[in-house]
C-alpha positions in Angstrom: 109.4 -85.8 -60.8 107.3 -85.6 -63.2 108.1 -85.0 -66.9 107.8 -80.6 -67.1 105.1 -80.0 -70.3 105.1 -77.3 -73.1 102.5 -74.4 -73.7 102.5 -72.4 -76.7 106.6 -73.1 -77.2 107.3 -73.3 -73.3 108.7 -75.6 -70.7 107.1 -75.5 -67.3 109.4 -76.6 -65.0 110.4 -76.0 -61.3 112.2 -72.9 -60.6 115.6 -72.7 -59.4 117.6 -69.9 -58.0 119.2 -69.0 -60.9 115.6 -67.6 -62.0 114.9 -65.2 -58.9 116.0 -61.8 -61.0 113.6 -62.9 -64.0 110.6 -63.8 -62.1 111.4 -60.7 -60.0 110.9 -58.6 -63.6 108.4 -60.2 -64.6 106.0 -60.2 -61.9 106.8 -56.4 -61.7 106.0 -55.6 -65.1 102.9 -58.1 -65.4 101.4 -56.2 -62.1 102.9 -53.1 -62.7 104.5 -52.5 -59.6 107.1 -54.3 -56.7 103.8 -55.8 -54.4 103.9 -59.4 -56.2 107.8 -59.7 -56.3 108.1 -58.6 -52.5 105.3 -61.5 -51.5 107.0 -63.9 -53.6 110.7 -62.7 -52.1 109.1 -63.0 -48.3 107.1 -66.2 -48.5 110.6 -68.0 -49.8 112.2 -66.6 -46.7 110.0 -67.8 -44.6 109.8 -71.1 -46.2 106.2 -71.0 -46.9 107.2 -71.4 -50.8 105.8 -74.9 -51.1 105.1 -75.1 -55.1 106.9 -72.5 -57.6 106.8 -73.0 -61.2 108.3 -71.2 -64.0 107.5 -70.9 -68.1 110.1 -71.1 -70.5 110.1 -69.7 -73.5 113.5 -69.4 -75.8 115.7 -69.2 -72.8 113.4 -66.6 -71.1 110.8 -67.0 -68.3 107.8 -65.6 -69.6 105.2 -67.2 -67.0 105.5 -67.6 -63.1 103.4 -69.5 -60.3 103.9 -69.2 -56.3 101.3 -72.1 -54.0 102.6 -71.3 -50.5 101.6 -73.1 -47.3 98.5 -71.1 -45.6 96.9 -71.7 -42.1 93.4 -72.9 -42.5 91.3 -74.0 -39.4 88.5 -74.5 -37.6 87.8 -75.1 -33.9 89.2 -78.7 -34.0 90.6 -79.2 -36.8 93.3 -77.9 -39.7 93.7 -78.3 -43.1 97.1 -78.6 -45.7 96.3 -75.5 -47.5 97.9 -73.4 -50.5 97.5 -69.8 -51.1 97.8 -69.8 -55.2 99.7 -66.4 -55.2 100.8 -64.7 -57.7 100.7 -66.4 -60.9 101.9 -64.3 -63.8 102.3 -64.1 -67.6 104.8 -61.8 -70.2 102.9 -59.2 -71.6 102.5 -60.0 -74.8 102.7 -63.7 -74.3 99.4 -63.8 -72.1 96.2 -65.0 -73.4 98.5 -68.0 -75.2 97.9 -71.1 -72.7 101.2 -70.2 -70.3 98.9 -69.3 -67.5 96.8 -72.2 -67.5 99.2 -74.3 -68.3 100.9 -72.8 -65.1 97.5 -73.3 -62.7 97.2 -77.2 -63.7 100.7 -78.6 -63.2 100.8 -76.7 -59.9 97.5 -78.0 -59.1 98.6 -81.3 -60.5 101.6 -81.0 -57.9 99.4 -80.1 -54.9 97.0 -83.4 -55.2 100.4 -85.9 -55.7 101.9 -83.9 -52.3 98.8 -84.8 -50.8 97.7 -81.0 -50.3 93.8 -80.7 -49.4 92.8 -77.3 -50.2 93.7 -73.8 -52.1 92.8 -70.9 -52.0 93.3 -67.7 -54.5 92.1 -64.3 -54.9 92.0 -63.7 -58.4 89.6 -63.0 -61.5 86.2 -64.1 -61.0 86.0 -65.3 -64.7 89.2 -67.1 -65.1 90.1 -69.1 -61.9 86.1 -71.2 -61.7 87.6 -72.9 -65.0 89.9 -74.9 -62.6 87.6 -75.6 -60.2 87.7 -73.2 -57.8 84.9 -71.8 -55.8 83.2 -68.7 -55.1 80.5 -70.8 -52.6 83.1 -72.9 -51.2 85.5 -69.4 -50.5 82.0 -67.6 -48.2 82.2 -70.3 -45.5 85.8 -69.1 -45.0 86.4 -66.4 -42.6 88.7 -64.1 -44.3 90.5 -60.9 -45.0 88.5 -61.1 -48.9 85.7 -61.8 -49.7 83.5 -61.3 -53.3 83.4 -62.5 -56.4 87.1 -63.0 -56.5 87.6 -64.8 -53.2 87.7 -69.0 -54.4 88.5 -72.1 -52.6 89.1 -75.5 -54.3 88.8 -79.2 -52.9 91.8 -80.8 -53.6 90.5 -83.6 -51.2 86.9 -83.9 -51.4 84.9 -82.6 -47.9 88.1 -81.0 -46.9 86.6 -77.4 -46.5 83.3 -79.5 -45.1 81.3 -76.8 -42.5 81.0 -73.6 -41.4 83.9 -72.5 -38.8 87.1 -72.3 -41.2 89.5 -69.0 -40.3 92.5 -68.3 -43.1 95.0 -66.6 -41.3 97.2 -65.3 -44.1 101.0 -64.9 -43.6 102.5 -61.7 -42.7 103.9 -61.3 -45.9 100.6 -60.6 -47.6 100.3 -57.2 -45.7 96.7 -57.8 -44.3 95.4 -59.4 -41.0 92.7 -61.7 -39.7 89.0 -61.2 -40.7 
């Protein structure tokens, strides 16, 4: 595995079990409610939990990051696709780095696992920085759509055409397009 690097005093590293009960507190009071811990507790039951990442600051996780595996196809064809879902900061800590330090080791992480695609709903000014996509996301059918809807190529032409259909899993709470 690769060496785990430091943001703004932290240690991004993989999370373990022992961490569940922080990151459960921490993604309730970064959203401000239970939605985000609930995805995060049902996509690791299902086992779609492919990439999850924590921040460490003194001792305490202050940043959390959740890629799980999501069905993207077409007609003929399927891609190995990551929902990038939820990623979360301390208040007070965010605005330092831990996020985006957060997006690119996971990213980093989804090309050396040989991952093709991602996709995220997220803010429209902060994820394009990465790479992702609001073009690339509008030839996806979809629940979203908008300016916060973003793909990103992890393997170049992966997304290529017109006739891709993300079929979230059930524990995101919506259905098909």
């Amino acid at each position: 595995m690769a060496r785990p690097r430091s943001q703004d005093h932290v240690l991004i590293r993989g999370r373990i079990p022992a961490d569940d009960a922080a990151i459960r507190a921490l993604n309730d009071a970064a959203f401000g409610g239970r939605y985000e811990s609930r995805l995060v507790e049902e996509l690791r039951r299902a086992g779609l939990a492919a990439i999850e990442l924590v921040a460490e600051g003194q001792g305490d996780i202050v940043g959390h990051i959740l890629f799980s595996a999501l069905s993207v196809v077409s007609a003929d064809r399927s891609v190995r696709a990551l929902a990038l879902a939820p990623m979360s900061v301390r208040p007070g800590r965010q605005r330092s780095g831990i996020g985006s330090a957060l997006v690119r080791r996971g990213l980093d992480l989804a090309r050396e696992r040989a991952w093709q695609a991602i996709i995220v709903l997220g803010h429209a000014d902060y994820y394009p920085r990465f790479g992702f996509s609001r073009d690339l996301a509008r030839r996806l059918k979809a629940p979203f759509s908008g300016a916060s809807f973003m793909a990103l190529e992890l393997q170049e032409g992966a997304l290529s055409g017109d006739d891709w259909r993300v079929v979230y899993p059930a524990a995101f709470g919506v259905g098909e397009a």
